[in-house]
C-alpha positions as MATLAB code, in Angstrom:
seq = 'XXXXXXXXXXXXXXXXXXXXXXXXXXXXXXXXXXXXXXXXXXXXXXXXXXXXXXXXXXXX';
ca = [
    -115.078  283.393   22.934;
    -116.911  282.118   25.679;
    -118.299  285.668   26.318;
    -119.452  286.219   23.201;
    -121.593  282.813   23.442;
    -122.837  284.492   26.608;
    -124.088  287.736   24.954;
    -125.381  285.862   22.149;
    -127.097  283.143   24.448;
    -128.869  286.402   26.600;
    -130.038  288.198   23.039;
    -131.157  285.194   22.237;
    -133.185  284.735   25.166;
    -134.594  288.535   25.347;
    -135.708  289.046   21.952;
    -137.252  285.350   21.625;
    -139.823  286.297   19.255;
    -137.453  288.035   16.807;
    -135.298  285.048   16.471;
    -138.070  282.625   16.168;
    -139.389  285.074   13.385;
    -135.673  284.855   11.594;
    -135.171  281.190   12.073;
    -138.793  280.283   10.430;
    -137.706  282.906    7.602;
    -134.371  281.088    6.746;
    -136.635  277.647    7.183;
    -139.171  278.573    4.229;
    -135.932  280.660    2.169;
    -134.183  276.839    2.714;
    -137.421  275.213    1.743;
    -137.789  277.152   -1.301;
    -134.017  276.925   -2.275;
    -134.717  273.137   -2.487;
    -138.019  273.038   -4.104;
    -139.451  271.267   -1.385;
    -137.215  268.095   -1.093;
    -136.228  268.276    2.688;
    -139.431  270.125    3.947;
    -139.969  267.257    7.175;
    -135.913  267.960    7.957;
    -135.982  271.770    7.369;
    -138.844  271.962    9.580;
    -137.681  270.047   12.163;
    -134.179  271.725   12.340;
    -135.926  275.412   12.422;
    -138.140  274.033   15.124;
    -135.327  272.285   17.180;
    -133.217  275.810   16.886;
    -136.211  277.520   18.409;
    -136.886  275.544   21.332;
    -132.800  276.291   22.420;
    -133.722  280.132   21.712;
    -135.292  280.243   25.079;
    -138.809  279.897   25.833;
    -139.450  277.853   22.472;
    -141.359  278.169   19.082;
    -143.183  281.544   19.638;
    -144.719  282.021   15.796;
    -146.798  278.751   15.553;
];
């Protein structure tokens, strides 16, 4: 298991961008799914996820 967290940890880490992109897409699908009730905590979860992606929040 534990290599599997490591190949998943160094994707991660590579293709930053891409998984910044794909974690603020499932944030607004979320967003909309709710009609706007947890907007602050979707936000801040999405943004939380990105900054342990690597080098952080790359689509603001």
């Amino acid at each position: 298991m534990s290599d599997f967290m490591d190949k998943a940890k160094d994707f991660a880490g590579q293709h930053d961008k891409q998984v910044d992109q794909g974690l603020e897409k499932a944030g607004e699908q979320v967003d909309q799914r709710t009609g706007g009730k947890h907007d602050k905590q979707i936000d801040q979860g999405v943004d939380q996820a990105q900054r342990r992606t690597g080098e952080g929040d790359q689509v603001r």
